[in-house]
PDB file of N, CA, C and O in Angstrom:
ATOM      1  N   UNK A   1     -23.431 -23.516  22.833  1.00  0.00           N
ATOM      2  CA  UNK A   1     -23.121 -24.633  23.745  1.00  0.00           C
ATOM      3  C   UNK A   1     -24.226 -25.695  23.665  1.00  0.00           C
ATOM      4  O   UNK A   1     -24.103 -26.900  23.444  1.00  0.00           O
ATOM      5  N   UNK A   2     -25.359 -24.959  23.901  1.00  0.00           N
ATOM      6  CA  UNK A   2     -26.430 -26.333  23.800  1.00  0.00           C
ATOM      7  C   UNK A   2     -26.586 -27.072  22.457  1.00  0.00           C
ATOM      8  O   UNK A   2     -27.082 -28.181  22.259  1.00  0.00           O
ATOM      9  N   UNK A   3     -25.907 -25.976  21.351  1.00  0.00           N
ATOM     10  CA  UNK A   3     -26.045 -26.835  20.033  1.00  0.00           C
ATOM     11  C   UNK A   3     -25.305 -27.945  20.104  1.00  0.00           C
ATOM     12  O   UNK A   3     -25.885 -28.957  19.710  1.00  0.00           O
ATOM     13  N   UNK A   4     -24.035 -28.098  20.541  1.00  0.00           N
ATOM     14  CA  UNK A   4     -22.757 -29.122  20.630  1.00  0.00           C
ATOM     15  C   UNK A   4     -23.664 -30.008  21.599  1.00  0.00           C
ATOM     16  O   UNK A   4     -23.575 -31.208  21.340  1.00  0.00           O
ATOM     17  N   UNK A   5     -24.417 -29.726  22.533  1.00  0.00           N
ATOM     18  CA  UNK A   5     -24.739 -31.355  23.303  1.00  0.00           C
ATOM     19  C   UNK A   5     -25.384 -32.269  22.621  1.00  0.00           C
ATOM     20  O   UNK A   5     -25.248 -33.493  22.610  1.00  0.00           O
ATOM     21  N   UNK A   6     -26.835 -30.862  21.468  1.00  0.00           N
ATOM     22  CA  UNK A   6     -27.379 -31.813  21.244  1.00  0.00           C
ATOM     23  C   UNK A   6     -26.451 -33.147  20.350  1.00  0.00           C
ATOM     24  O   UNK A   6     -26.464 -34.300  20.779  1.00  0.00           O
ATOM     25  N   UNK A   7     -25.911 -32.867  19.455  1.00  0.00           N
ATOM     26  CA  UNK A   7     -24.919 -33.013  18.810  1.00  0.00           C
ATOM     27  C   UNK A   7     -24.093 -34.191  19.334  1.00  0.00           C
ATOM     28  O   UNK A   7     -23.620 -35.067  18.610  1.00  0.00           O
ATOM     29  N   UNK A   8     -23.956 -34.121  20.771  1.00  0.00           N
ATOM     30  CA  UNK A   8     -23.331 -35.332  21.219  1.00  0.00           C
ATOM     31  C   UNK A   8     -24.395 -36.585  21.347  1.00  0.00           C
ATOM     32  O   UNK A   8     -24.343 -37.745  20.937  1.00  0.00           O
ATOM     33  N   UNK A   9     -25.407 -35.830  22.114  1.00  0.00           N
ATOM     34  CA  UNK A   9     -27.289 -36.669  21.851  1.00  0.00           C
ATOM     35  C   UNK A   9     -26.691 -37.661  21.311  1.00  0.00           C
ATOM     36  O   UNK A   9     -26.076 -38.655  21.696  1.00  0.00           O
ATOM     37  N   UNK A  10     -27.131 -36.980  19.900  1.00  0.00           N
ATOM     38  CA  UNK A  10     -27.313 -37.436  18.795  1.00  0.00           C
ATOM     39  C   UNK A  10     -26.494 -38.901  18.569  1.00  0.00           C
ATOM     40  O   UNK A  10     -26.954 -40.036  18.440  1.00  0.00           O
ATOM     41  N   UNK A  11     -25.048 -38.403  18.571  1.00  0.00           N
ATOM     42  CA  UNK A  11     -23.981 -39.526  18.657  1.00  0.00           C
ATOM     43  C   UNK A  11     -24.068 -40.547  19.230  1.00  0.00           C
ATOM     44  O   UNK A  11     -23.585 -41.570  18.743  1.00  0.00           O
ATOM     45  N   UNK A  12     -24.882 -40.542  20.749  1.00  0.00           N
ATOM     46  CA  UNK A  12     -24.660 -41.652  21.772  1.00  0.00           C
ATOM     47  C   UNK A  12     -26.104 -42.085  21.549  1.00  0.00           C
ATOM     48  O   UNK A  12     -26.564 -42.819  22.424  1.00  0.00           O
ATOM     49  N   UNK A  13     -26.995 -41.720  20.410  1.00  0.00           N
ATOM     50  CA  UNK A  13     -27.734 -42.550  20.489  1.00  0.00           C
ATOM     51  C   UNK A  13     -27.832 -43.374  19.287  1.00  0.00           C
ATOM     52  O   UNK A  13     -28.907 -43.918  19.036  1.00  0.00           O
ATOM     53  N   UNK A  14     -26.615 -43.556  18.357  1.00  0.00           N
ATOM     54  CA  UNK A  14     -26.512 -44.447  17.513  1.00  0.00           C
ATOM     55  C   UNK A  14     -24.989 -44.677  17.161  1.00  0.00           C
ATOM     56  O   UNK A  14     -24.242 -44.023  16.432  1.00  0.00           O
ATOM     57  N   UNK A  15     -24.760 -45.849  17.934  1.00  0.00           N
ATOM     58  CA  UNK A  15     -23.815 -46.472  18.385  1.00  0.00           C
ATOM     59  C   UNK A  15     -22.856 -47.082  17.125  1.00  0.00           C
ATOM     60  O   UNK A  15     -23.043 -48.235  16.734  1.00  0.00           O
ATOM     61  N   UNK A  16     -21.787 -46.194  16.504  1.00  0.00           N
ATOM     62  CA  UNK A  16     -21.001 -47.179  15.234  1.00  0.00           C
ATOM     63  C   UNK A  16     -21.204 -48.324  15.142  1.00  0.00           C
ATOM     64  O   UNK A  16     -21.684 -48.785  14.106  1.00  0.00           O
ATOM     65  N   UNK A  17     -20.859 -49.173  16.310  1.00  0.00           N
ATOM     66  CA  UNK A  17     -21.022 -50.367  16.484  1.00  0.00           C
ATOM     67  C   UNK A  17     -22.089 -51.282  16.832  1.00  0.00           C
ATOM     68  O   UNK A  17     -22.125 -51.276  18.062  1.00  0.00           O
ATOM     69  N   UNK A  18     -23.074 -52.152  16.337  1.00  0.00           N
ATOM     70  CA  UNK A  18     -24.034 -52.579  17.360  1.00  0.00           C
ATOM     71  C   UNK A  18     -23.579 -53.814  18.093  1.00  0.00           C
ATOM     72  O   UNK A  18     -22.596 -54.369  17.602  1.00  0.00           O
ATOM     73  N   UNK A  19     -24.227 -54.474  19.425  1.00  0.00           N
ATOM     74  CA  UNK A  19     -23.556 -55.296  19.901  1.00  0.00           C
ATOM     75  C   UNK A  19     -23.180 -56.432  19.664  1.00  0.00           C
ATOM     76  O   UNK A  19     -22.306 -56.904  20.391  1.00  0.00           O
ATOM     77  N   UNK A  20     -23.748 -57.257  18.526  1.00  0.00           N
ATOM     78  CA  UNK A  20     -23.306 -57.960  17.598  1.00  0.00           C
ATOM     79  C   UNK A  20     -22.493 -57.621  16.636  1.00  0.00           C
ATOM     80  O   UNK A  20     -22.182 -58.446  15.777  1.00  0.00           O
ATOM     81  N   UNK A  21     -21.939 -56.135  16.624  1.00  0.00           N
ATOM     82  CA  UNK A  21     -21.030 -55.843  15.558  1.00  0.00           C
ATOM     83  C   UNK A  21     -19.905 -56.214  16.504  1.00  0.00           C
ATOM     84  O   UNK A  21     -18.974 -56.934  16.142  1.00  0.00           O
ATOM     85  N   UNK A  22     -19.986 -55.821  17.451  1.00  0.00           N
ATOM     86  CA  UNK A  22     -18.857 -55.229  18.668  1.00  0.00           C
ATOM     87  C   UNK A  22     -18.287 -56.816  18.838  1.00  0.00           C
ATOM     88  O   UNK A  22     -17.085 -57.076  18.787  1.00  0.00           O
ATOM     89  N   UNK A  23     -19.566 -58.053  19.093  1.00  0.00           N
ATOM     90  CA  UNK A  23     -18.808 -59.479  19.135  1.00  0.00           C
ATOM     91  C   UNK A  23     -17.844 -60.221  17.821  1.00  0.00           C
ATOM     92  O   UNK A  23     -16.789 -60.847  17.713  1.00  0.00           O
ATOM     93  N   UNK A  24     -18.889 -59.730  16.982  1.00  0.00           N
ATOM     94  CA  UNK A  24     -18.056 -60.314  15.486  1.00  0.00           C
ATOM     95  C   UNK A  24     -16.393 -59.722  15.620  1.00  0.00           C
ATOM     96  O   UNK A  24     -15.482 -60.539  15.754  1.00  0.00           O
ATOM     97  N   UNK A  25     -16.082 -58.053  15.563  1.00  0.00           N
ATOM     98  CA  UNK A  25     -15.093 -57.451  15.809  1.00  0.00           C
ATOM     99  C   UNK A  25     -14.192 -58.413  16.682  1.00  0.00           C
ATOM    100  O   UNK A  25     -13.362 -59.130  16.124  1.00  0.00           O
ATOM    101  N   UNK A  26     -14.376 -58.428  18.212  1.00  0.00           N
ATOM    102  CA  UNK A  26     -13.957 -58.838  18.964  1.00  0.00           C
ATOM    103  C   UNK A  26     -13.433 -60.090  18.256  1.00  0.00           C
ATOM    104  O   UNK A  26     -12.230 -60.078  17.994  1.00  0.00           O
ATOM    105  N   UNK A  27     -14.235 -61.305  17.858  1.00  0.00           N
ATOM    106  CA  UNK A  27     -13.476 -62.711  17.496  1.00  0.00           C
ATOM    107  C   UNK A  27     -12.928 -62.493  16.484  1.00  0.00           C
ATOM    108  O   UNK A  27     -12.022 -63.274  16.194  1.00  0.00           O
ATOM    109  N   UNK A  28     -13.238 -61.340  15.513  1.00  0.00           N
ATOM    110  CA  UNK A  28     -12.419 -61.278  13.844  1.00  0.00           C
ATOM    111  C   UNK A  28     -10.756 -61.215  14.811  1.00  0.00           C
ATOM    112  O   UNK A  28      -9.869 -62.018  14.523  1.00  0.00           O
ATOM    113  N   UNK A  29     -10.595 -60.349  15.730  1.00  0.00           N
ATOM    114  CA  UNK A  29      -9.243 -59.708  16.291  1.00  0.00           C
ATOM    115  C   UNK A  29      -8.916 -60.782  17.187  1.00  0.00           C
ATOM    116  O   UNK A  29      -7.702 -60.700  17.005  1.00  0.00           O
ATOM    117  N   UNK A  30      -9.011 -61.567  17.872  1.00  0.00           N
ATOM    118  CA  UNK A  30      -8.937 -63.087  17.983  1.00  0.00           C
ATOM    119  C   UNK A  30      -8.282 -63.510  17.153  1.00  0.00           C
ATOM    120  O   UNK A  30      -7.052 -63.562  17.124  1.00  0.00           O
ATOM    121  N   UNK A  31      -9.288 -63.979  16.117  1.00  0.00           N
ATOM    122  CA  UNK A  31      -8.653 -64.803  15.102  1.00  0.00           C
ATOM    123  C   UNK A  31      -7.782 -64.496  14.446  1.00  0.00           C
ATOM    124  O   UNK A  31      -7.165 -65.359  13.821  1.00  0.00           O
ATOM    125  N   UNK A  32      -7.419 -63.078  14.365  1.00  0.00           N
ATOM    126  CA  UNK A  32      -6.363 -62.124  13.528  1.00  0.00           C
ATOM    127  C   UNK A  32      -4.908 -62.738  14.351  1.00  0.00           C
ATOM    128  O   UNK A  32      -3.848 -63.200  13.926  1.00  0.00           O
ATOM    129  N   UNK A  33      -5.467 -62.478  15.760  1.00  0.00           N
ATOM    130  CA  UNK A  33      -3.861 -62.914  16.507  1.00  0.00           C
ATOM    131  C   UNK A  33      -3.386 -63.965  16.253  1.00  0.00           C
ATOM    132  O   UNK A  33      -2.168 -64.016  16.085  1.00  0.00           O
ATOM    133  N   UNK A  34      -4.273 -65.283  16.127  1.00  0.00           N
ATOM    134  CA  UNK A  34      -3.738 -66.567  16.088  1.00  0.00           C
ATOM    135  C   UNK A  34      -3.690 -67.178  15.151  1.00  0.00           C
ATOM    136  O   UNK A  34      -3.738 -68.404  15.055  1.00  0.00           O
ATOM    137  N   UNK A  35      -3.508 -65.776  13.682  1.00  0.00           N
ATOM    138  CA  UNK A  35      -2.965 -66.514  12.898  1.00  0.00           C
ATOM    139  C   UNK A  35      -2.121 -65.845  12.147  1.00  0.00           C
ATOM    140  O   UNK A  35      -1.714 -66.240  11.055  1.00  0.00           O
ATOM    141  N   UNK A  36      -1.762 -64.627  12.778  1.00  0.00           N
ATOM    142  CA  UNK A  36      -0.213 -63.821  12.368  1.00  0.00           C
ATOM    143  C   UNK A  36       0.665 -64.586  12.662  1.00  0.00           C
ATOM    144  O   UNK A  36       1.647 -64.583  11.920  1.00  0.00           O
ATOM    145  N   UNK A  37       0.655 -65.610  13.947  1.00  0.00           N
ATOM    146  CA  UNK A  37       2.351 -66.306  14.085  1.00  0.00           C
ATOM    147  C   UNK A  37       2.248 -67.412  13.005  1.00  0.00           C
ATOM    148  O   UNK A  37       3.237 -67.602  12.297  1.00  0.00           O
ATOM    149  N   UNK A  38       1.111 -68.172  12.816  1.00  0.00           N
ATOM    150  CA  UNK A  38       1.288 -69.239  12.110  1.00  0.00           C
ATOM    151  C   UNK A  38       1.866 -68.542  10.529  1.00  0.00           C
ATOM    152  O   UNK A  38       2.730 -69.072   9.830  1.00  0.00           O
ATOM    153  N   UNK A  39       1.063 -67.099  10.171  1.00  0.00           N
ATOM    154  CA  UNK A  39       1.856 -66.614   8.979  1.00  0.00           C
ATOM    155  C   UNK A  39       3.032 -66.159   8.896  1.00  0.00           C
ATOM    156  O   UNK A  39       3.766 -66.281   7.916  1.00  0.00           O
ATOM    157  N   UNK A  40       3.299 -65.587   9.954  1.00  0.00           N
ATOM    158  CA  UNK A  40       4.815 -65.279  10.010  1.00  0.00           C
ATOM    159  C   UNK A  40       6.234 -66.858  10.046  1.00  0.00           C
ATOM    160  O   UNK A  40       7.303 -67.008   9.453  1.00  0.00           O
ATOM    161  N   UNK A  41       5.765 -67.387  10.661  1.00  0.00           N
ATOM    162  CA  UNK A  41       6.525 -68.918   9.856  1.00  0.00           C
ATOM    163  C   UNK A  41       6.230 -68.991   9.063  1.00  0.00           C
ATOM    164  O   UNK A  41       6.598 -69.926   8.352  1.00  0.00           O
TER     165      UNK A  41
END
């Protein structure tokens, strides 16, 4: 059991994302929306 926490530790202390990844993401998916309709015409 204590092996699996550390294990989670570990995880939450290096974040997939950093918070400048997390903003770029955010406006890439933005920009993704508003320009599927213009491609779909």
């Amino acid at each position: 059991m204590g092996k699996i926490r550390q294990g989670n530790k570990e995880q939450k202390k290096q974040p997939l994302l950093t918070p400048k990844e997390k903003k770029s993401a955010k406006q890439a998916e933005k920009h993704a929306t508003d320009m599927a309709p213009l491609l779909g015409r």
